[in-house]
KOLSE-144133 format. One record per residue (C-alpha): residue in three letters; chain; x, y, z. Coordinates in Angstrom, 1 decimal, padded with zeros to 4 digits. Example, Ala and Ser with C-alpha at 12.3 -4.5 7.8 and 13.67 -1.06 7.14 Angstrom:
BEGIN
res | chain | c1 | c2 | c3
ALA | A | 012.3 | -004.5 | 007.8 $
SER | A | 013.7 | -001.1 | 007.1 $
***
This chain:
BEGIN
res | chain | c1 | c2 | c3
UNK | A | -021.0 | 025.8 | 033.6 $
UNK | A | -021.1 | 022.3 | 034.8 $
UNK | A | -022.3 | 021.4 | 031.4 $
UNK | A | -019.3 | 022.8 | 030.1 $
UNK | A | -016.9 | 021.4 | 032.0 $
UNK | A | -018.3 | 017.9 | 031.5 $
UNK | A | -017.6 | 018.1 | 027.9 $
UNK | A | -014.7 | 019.2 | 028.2 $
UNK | A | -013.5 | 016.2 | 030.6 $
UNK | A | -015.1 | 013.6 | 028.3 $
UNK | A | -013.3 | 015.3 | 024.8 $
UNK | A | -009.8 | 015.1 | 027.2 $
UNK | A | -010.8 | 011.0 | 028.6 $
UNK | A | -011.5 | 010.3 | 024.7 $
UNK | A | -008.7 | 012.0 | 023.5 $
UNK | A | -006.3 | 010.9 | 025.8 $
UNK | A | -007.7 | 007.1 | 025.2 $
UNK | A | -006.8 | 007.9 | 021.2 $
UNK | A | -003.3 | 008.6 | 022.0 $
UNK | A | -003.2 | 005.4 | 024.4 $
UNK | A | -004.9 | 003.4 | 021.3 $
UNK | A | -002.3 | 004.5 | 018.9 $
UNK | A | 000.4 | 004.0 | 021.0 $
UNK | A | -000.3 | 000.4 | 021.9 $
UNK | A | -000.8 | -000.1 | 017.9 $
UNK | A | 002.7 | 001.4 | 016.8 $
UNK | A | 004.3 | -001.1 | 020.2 $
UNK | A | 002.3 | -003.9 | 018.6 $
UNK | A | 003.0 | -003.1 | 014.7 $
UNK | A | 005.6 | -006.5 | 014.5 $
UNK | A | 002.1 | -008.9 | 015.9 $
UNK | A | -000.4 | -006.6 | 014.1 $
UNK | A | 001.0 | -006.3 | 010.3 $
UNK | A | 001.4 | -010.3 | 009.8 $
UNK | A | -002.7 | -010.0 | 011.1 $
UNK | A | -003.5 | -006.9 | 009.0 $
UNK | A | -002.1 | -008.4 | 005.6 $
UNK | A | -003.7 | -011.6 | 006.5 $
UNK | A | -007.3 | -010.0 | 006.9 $
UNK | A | -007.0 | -008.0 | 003.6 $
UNK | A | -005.8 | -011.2 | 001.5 $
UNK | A | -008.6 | -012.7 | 002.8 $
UNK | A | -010.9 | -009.8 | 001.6 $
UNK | A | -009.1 | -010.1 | -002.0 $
UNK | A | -009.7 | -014.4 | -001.5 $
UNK | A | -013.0 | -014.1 | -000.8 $
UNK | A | -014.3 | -013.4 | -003.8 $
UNK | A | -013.0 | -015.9 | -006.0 $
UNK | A | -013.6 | -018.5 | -002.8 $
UNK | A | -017.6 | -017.6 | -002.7 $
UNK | A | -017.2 | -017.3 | -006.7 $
UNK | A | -015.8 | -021.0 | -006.7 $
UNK | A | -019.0 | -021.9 | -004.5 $
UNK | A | -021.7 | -020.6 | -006.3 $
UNK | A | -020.7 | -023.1 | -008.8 $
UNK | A | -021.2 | -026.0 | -007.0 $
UNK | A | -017.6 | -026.6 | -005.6 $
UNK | A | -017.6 | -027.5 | -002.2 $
UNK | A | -015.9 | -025.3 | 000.1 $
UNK | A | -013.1 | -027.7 | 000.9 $
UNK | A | -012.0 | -027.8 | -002.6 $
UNK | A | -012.8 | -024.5 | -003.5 $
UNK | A | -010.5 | -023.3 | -000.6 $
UNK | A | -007.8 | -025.3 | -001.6 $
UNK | A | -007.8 | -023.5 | -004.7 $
UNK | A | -007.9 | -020.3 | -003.6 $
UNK | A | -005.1 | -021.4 | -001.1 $
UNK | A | -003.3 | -023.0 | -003.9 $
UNK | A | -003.0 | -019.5 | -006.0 $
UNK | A | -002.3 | -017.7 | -003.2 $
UNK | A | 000.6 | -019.8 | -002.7 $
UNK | A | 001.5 | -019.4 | -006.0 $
UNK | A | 001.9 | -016.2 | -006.0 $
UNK | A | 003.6 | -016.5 | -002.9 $
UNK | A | 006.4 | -018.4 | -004.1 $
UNK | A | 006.8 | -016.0 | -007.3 $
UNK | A | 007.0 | -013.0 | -005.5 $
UNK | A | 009.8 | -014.9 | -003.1 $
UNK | A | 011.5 | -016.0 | -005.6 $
UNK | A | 011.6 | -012.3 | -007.7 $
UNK | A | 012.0 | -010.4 | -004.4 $
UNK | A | 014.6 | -012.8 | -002.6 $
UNK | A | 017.2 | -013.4 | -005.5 $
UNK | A | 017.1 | -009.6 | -007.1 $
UNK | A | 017.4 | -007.9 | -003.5 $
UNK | A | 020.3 | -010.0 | -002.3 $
UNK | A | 021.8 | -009.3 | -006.2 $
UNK | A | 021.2 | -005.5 | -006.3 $
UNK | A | 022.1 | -005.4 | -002.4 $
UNK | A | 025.7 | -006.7 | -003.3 $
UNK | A | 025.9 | -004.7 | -006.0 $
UNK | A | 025.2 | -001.5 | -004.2 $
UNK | A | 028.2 | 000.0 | -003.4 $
UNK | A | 029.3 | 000.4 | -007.2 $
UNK | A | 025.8 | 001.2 | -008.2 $
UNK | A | 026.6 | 004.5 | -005.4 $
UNK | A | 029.9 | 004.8 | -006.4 $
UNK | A | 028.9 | 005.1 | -009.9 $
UNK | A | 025.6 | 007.3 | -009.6 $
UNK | A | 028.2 | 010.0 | -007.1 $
UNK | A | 030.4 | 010.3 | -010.5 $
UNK | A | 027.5 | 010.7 | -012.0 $
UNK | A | 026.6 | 013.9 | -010.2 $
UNK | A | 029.9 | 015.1 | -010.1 $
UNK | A | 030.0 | 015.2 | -013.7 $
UNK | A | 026.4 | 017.2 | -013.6 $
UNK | A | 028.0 | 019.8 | -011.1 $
UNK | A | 031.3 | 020.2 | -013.0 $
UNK | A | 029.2 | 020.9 | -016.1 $
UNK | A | 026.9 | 023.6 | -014.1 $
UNK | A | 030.0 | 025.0 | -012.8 $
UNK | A | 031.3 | 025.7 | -017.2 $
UNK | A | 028.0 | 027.0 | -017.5 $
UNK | A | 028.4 | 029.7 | -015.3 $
UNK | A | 026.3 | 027.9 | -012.3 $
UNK | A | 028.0 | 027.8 | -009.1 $
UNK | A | 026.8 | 025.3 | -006.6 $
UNK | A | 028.4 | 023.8 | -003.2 $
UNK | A | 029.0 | 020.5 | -003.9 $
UNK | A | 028.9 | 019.1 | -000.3 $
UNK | A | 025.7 | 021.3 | 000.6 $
UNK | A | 024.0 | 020.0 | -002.0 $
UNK | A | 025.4 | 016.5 | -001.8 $
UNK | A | 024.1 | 017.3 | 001.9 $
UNK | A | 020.5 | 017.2 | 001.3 $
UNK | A | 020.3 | 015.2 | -002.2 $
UNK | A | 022.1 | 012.7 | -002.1 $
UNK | A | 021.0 | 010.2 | -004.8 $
UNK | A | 023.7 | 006.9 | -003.5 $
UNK | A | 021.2 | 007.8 | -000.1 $
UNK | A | 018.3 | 007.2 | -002.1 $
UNK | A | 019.4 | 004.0 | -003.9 $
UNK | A | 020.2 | 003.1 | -000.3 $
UNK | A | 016.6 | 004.0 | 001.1 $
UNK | A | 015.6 | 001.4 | -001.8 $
UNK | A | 017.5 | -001.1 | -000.9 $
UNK | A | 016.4 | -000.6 | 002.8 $
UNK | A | 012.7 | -000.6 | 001.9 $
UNK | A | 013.2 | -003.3 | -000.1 $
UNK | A | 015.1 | -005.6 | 002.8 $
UNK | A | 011.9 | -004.4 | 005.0 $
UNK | A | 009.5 | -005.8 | 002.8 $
UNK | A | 011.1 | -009.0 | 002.4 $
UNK | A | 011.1 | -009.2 | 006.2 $
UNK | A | 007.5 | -009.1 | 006.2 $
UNK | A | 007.4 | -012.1 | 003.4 $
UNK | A | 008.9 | -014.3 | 006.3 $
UNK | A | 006.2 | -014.2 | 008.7 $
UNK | A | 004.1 | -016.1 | 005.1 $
UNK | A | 003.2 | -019.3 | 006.8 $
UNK | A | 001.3 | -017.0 | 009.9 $
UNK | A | -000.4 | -015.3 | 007.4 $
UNK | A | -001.4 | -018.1 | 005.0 $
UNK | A | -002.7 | -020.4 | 008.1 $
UNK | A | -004.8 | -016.5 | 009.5 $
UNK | A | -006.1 | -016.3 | 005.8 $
UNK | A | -007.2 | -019.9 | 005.6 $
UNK | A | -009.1 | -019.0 | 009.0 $
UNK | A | -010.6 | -016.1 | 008.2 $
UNK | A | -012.1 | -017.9 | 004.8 $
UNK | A | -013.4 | -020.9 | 006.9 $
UNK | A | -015.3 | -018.7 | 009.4 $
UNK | A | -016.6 | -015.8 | 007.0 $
UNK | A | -019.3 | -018.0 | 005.7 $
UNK | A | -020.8 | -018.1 | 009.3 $
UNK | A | -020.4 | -014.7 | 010.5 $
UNK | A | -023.9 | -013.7 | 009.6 $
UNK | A | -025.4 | -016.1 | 012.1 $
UNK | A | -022.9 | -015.0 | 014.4 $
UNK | A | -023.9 | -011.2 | 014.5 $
UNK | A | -027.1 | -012.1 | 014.8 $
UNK | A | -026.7 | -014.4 | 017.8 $
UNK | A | -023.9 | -011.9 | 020.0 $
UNK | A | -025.9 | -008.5 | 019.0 $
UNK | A | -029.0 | -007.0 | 019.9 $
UNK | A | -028.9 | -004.8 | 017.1 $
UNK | A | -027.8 | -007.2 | 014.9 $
UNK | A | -029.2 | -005.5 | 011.6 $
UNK | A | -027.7 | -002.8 | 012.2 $
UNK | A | -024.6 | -004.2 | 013.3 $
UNK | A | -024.6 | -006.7 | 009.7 $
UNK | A | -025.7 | -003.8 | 007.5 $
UNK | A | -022.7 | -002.0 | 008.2 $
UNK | A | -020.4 | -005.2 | 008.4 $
UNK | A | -021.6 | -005.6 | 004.5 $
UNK | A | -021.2 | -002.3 | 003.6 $
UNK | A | -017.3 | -001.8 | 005.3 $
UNK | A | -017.0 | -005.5 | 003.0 $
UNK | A | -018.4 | -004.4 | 000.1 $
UNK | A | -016.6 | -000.9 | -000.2 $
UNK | A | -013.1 | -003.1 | 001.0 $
UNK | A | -013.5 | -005.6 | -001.8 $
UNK | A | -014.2 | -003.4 | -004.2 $
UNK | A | -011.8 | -000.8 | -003.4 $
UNK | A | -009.0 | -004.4 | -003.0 $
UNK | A | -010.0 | -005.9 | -006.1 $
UNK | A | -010.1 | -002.3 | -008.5 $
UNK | A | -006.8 | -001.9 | -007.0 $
UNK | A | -005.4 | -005.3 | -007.6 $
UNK | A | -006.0 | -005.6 | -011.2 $
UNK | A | -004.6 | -001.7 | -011.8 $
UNK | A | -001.5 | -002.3 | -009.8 $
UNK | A | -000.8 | -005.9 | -011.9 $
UNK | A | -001.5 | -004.0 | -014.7 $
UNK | A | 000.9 | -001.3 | -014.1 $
UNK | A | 003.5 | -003.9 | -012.6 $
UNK | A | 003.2 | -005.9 | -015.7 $
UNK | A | 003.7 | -002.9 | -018.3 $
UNK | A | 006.3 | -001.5 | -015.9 $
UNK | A | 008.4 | -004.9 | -016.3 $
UNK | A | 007.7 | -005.1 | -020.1 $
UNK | A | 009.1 | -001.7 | -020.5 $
UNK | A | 012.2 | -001.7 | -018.2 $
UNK | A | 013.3 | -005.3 | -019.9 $
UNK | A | 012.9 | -003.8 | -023.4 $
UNK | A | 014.9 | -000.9 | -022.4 $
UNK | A | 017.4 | -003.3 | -020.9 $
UNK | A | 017.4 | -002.3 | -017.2 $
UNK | A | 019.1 | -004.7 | -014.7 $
UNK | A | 016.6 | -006.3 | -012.5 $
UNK | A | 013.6 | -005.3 | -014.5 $
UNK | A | 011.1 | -007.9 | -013.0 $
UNK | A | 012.0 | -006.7 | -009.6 $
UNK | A | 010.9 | -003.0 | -010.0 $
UNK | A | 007.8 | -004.1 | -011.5 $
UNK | A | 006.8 | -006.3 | -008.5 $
UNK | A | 008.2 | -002.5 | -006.9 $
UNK | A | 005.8 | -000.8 | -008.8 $
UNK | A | 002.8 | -003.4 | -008.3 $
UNK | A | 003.4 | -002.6 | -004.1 $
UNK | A | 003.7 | 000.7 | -004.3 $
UNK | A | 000.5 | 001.4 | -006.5 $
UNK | A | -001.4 | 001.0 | -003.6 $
UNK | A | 000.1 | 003.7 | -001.8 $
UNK | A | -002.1 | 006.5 | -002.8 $
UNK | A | -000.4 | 010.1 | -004.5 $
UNK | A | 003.2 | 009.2 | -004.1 $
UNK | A | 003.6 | 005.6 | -004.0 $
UNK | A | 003.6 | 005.7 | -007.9 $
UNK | A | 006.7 | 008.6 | -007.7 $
UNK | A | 008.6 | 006.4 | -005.2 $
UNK | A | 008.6 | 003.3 | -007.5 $
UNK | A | 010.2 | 004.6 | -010.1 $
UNK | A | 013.1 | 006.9 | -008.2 $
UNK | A | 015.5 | 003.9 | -007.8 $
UNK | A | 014.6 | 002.5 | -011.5 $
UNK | A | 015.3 | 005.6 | -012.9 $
UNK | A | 018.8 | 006.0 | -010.6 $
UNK | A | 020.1 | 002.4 | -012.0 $
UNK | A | 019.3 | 003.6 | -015.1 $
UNK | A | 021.4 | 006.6 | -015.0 $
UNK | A | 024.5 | 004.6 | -014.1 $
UNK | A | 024.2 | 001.6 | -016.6 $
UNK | A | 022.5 | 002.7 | -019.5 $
UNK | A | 023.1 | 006.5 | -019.4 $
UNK | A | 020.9 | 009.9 | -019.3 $
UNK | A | 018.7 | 009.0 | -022.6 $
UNK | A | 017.4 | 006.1 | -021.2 $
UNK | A | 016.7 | 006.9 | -017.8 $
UNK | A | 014.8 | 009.7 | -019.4 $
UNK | A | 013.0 | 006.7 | -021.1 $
UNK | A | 012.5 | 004.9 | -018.3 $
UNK | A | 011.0 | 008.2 | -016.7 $
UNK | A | 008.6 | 008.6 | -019.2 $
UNK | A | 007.2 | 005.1 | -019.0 $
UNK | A | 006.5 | 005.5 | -015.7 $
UNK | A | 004.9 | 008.3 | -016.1 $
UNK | A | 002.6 | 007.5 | -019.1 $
UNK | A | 001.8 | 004.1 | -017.6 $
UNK | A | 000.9 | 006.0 | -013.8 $
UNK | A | -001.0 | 009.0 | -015.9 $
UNK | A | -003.2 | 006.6 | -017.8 $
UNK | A | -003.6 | 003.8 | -015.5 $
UNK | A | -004.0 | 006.4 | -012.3 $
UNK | A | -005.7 | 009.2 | -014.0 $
UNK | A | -007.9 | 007.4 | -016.9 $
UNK | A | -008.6 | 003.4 | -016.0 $
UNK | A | -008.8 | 003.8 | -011.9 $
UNK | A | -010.9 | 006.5 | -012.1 $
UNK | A | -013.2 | 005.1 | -014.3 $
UNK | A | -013.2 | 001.8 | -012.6 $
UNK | A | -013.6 | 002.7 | -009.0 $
UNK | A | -016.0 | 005.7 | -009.9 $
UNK | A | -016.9 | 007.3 | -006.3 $
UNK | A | -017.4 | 004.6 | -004.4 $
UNK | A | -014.2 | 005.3 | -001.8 $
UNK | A | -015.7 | 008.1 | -000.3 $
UNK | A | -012.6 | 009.5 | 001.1 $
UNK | A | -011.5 | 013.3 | 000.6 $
UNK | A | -007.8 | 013.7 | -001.5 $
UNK | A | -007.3 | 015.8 | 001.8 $
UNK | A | -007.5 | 012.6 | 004.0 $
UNK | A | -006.4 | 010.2 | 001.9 $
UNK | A | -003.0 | 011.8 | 001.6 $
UNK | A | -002.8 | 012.1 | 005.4 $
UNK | A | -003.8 | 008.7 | 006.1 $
UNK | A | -001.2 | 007.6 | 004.4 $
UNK | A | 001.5 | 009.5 | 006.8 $
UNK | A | -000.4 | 008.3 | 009.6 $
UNK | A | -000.5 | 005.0 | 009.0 $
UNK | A | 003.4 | 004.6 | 007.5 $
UNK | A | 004.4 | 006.3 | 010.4 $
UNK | A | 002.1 | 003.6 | 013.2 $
UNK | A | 002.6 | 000.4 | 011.1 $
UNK | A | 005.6 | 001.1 | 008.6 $
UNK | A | 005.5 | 000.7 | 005.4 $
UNK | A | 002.8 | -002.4 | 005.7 $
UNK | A | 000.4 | 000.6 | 006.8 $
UNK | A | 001.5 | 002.7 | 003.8 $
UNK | A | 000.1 | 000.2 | 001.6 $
UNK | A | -003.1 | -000.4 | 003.6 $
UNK | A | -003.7 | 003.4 | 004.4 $
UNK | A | -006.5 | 003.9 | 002.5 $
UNK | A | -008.7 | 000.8 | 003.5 $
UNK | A | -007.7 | 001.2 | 007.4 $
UNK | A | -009.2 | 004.3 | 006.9 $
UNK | A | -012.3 | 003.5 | 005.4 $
UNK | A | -012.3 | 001.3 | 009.0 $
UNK | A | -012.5 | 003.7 | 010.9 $
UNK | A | -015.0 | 006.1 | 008.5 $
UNK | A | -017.3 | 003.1 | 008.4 $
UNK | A | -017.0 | 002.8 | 012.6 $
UNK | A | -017.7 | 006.6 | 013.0 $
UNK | A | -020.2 | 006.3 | 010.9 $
UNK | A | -022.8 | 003.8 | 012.6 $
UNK | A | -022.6 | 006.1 | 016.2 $
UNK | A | -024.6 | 009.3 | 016.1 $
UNK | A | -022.4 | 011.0 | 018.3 $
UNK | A | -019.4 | 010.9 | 016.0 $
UNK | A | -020.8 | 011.3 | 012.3 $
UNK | A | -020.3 | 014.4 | 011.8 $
UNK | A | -016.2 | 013.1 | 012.3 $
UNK | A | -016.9 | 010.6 | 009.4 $
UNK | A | -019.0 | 013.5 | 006.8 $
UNK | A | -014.9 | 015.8 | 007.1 $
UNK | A | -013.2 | 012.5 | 006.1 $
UNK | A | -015.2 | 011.8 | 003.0 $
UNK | A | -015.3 | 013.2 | 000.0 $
UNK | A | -018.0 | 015.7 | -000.6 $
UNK | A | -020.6 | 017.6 | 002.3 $
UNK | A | -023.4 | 015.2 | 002.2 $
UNK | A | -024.5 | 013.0 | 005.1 $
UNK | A | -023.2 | 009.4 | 004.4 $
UNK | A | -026.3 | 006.9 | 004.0 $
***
């Protein structure tokens, strides 16, 4: 009985400690996201830093270059994001205007074929000038994070400077240091390669996305492919949500046809880049169930916005790695991954 009541105390202490953590993480999500970004670039950099090294370029220099593309980069996804959002921001209202004739015109022409619909019930709960609104918020949000960049260039350059000793570090601060490194290396290994697999799909899809949209003739066609770049690495919807507000401009300035198009480009580009090249890249190294992945994702948008949207799934492997190393809580890490089988 005792027993029993023991476990019970120590399930409500740990439980009631989660919902303390969690809560001090969605209070802190303004200081942590700048952090969280920071850390993951630095997984993506670290490569092509230790890369750089292992062909004789010291780590100064080979730093600098790294730092050098990053800001590159930097400065092109400024210059895409600021100018088009404060464009198609302005031009808003008669993008809403327009897309609300729009769907008048659909309901009047339900209505001569025999379809009655309320108009306002409907207009209600799909409302598509909302959605293109919801864009432009999510869009003003991400451009928000952009302006904490210098905080997360200086944590990057950091975090490159004192991976290289890390090691030595463990092994000094930890009595079970091999343990400790061997599942440091793994969380960094599945991380990178889940990071960098991800990286060159989502530039890939971003750059046939923007390709496709200027061909077509869509306004602000480099914009939704930086959109669609992001939102790749949202898992199972992220793809969906990119193209809703492409496919809603395209209704109201270049007609039904081509928004139907512009549908079917984003779909043939997310079928074969998420359903064919992905797959056969990443293989089943991620080691997360659809299940959890899907739910990490609401988690995590819902405790750090949409910053934790994008890093869902690699927060998650975080905490799958962390379960995994204790005894005690395995068996929570074998229900998040993918198949039955103990992890290794």
């Amino acid at each position: 009985m005792l027993s029993s009541e023991t476990s019970s105390t120590n399930f409500l202490q740990n439980f009631a400690a989660l919902i303390i953590v969690i809560a001090g993480l969605k209070t802190a999500q303004a200081l942590l996201v700048p952090f969280l970004l920071a850390f993951f670039i630095s997984i993506i950099c670290a490569g092509p830093f230790y890369w750089l090294q292992r062909r004789k370029i010291p780590a100064p220099i080979a730093l600098l270059l790294v730092i050098f593309l990053v800001v590159f980069g930097g400065l092109i996804i400024f210059t895409v994001i600021g100018t088009s959002v404060n464009d198609f921001t302005n031009q808003l209202p008669t993008y809403q205007k327009r897309l609300q004739e729009e769907t008048l015109v659909l309901f009047n022409w339900l209505d001569a074929h025999g379809i009655h619909l309320s108009k306002q019930v409907l207009l209600d709960y799909f409302n598509p000038g909302s959605l293109m609104q919801s864009a432009a918020a999510m869009l003003a949000t991400a451009g928000g994070v952009l302006t904490n960049s210098f905080l997360i260039l200086l944590t990057v350059v950091f975090i490159l400077l004192e991976a290289a000793g890390m090691p030595q570090k463990v092994s000094a601060a930890m009595a079970d240091a091999d343990t400790s490194l061997a599942s440091f290396e793994k969380f960094a290994s599945s991380v990178k390669q889940y990071l960098a697999i991800k990286t060159l799909v989502s530039l890939a899809t971003g750059l046939i996305v923007t390709i496709g949209l200027l061909l077509l003739g869509l306004d602000y066609a480099p914009l939704w492919g930086m959109v669609a770049f992001f939102l790749n690495y949202v898992p199972n919807i992220g793809s969906i949500i990119a193209a809703i507000p492409a496919i809603l401009l395209a209704i109201v300035q270049l007609g039904p046809l081509q928004a139907v198009l512009i549908a079917a480009l984003y779909l043939t580009t997310n079928v074969v880049m998420g359903n064919l090249v992905e797959p056969r890249l990443m293989g089943k190294k991620l080691g997360l169930s659809t299940l959890v992945v899907f739910l990490s994702l609401v988690f995590w948008g819902w405790v750090l916005g949409p910053v934790g949207m994008l890093l869902s799934v690699p927060l998650t492997m975080i905490v799958k790695i962390a379960l995994e190393v204790n005894e005690s809580t395995r068996w929570i890490s074998i229900l998040l991954g993918s198949n039955a089988a103990a992890p290794d």
